[in-house]
C-alpha positions as CSV (number, residue, x, y, z in Angstrom):
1,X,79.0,102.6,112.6
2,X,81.4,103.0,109.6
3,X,81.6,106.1,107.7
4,X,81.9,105.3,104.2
5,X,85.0,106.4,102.4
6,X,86.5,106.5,99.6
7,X,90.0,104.6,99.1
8,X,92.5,104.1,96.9
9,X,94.7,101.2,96.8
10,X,97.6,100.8,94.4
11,X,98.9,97.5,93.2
12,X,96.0,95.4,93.8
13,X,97.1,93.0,90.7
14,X,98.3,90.3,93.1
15,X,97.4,89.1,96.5
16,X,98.0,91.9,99.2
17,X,96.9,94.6,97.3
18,X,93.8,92.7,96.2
19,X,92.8,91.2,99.6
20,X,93.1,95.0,101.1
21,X,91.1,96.5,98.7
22,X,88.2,93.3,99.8
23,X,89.0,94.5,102.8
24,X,88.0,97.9,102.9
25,X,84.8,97.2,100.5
26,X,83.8,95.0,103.2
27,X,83.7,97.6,105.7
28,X,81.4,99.6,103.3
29,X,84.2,102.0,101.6
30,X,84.0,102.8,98.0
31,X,87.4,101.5,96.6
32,X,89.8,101.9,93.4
33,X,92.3,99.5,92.9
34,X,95.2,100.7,90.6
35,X,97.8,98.6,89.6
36,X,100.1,99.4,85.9
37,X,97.8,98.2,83.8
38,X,95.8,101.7,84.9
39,X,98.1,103.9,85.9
40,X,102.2,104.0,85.9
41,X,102.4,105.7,89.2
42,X,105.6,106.1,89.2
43,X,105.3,108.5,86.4
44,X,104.1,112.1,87.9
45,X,101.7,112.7,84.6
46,X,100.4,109.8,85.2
47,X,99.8,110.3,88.9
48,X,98.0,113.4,88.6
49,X,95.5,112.3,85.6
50,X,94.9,109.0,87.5
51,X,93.9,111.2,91.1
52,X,92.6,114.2,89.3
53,X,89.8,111.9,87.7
54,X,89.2,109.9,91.4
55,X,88.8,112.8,92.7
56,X,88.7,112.9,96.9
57,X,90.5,110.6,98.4
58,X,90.1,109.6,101.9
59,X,92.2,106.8,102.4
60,X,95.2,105.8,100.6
61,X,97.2,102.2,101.2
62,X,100.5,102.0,99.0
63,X,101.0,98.5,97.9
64,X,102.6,99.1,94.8
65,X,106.3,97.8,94.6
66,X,107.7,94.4,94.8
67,X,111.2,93.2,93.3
68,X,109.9,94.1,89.9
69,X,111.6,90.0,88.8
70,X,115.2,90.9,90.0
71,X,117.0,88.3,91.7
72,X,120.3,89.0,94.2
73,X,123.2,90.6,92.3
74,X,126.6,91.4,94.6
75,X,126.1,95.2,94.7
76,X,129.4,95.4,92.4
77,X,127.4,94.2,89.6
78,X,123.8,96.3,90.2
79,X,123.4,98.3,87.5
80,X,122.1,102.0,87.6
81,X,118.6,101.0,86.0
82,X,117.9,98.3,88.2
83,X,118.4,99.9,91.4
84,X,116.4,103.0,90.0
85,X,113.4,100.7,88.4
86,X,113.0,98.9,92.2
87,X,112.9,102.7,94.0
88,X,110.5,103.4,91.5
89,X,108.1,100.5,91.8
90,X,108.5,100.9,95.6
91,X,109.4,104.2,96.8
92,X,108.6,106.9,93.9
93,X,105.2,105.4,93.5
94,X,104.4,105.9,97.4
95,X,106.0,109.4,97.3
96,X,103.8,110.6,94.3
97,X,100.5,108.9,95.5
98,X,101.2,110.3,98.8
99,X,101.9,113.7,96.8
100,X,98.4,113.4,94.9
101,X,95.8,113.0,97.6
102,X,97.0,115.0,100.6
103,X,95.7,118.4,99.7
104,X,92.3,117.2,99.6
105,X,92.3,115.3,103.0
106,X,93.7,118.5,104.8
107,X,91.1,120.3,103.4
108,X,88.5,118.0,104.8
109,X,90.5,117.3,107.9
110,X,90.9,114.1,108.2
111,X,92.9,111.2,106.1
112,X,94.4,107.7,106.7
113,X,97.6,106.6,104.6
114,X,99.0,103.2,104.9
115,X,102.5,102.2,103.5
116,X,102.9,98.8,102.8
117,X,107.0,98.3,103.5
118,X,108.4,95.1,104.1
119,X,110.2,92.8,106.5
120,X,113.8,93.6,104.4
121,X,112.9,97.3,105.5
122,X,113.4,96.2,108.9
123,X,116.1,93.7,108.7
124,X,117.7,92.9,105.6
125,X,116.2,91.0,102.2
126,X,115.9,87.3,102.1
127,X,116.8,87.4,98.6
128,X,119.7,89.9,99.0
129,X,118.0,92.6,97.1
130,X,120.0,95.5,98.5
131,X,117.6,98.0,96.7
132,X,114.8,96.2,97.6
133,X,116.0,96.6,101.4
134,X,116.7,99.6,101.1
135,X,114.0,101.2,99.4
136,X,111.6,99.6,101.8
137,X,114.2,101.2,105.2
138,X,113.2,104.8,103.5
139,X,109.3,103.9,103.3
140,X,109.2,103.9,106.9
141,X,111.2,106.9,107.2
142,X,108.7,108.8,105.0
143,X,106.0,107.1,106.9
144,X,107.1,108.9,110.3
145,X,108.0,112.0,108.7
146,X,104.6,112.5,107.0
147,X,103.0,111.2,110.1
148,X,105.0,113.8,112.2
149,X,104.0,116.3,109.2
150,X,100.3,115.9,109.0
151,X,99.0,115.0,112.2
152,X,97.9,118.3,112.4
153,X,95.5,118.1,109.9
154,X,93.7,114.7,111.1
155,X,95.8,112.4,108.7
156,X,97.0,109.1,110.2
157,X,100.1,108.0,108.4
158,X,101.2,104.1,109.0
159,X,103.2,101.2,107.9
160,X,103.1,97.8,108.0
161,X,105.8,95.6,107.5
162,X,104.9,91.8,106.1
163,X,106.6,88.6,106.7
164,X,106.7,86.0,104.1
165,X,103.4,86.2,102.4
166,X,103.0,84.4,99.3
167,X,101.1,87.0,97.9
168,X,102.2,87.1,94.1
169,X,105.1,85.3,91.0
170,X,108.2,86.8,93.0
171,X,107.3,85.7,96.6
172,X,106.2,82.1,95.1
173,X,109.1,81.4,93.3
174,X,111.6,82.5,96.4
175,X,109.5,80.0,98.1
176,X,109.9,77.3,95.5
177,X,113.8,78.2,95.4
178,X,114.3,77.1,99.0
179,X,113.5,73.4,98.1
180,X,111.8,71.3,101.5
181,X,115.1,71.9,103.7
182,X,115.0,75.6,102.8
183,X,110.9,75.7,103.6
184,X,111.5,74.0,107.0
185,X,114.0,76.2,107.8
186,X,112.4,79.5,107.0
187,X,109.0,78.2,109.0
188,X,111.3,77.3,112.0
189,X,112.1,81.1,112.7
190,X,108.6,82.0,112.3
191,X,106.6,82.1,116.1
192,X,103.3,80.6,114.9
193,X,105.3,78.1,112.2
194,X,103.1,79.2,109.2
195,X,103.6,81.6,106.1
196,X,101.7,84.8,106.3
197,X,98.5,85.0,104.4
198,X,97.2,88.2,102.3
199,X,94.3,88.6,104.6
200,X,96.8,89.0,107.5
201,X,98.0,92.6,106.0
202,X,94.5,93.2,105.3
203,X,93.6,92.9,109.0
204,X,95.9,95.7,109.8
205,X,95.2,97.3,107.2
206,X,91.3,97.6,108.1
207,X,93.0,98.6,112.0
208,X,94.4,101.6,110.5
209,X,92.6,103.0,108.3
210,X,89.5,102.4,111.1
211,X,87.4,105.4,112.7
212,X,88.5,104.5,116.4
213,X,92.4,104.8,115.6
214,X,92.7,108.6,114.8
215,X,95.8,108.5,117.8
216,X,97.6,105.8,116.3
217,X,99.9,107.5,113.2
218,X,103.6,107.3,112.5
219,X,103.4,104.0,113.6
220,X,105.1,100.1,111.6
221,X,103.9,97.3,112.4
222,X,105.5,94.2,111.7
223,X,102.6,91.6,110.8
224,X,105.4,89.1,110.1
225,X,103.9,85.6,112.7
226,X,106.6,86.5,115.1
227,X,109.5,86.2,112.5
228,X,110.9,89.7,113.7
229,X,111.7,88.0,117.1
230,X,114.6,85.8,116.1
């Protein structure tokens, strides 16, 4: 049987965030989708009023991030701003949310965290978004650093890592860029020749954040259709 928890899941505007947070109410879990409309969590004010009035939080799944509308600069033209607004959307927002709720699952001894990274963290970006790449690369460091740091305690920290999901504006227009040729191609170098679907990261989502996988932390996996292998 379940125990019923209480989770937070940010970014839950769009697809992935949204179908995790269905996810987690479907096992029984009491859950508060935040997305910037509710809270700008990459502000630490705002962090700590949004948390402070939640209160406990036993699980936490950072979906927040994205490409915030960029599109593939060379990096001789990024600007200062716009690599800082996609660490902020993506990695600022997972450190301060991380931050908020950690005190209060070591106190009661026992915590799950998922951090939703990316295939680019992995590889590289489709779209050539070097902060975008590289914001999601030091998601999965913190990921195995927290794990390594709060094990102790009874918090699971993990990661997943999505393939091509079109999950929200950004992913759908990429997708629309490629034209039919472009389409094929990208499906060719996927194992199981589809796109990945928002319940897919819900799935693992639900697997970590489960009762029976309190010896499974510091872990990313790559829910991606087999994309990772070529």
């Amino acid at each position: 049987m379940t125990t019923k928890r209480v989770a937070v899941v940010t970014g839950t505007a769009h697809g992935m965030g949204s179908a995790i947070a269905d996810a987690l109410r479907n096992s029984g879990h009491t859950v508060h989708g935040v997305d910037r409309e509710q809270a700008d969590l990459s502000n630490p004010d705002a962090v700590k009023e949004y948390f402070q009035k939640i209160g406990h939080v036993d699980i936490l799944v950072n979906c927040a991030g994205g490409v915030v509308g960029q599109t593939h600069k060379p990096l001789d033209e990024v600007s200062d701003e716009s690599w800082k607004v996609i660490f902020d959307a993506n990695l600022q927002t997972t450190f301060l949310s991380t931050r908020a709720v950690i005190t209060g699952m070591k106190a009661k001894g026992w915590g799950r965290i998922v951090n939703i990274s990316s295939g680019a963290g992995r590889s590289v970006s489709l779209t050539g978004i070097q902060a975008y790449a590289t914001a999601k690369a030091a998601q999965i460091g913190f990921t195995r650093q927290m794990a390594h740091e709060l094990g102790q305690y009874g918090i699971t920290v993990n990661c997943i890592a999505p393939g091509f999901v079109l999950s929200n504006p950004s992913t759908i227009a990429q997708w629309e860029s490629y034209g039919a040729e472009g389409q094929a191609k990208l499906k060719a170098g996927i194992a199981t020749r589809r796109l990945g679907k928002a319940e897919d990261i819900a799935n693992g989502v639900s697997f970590f954040t489960s009762e029976s996988t309190d010896w499974v932390t510091g872990q990313c996996l790559s829910i991606d259709g087999g994309h990772s292998l070529f």
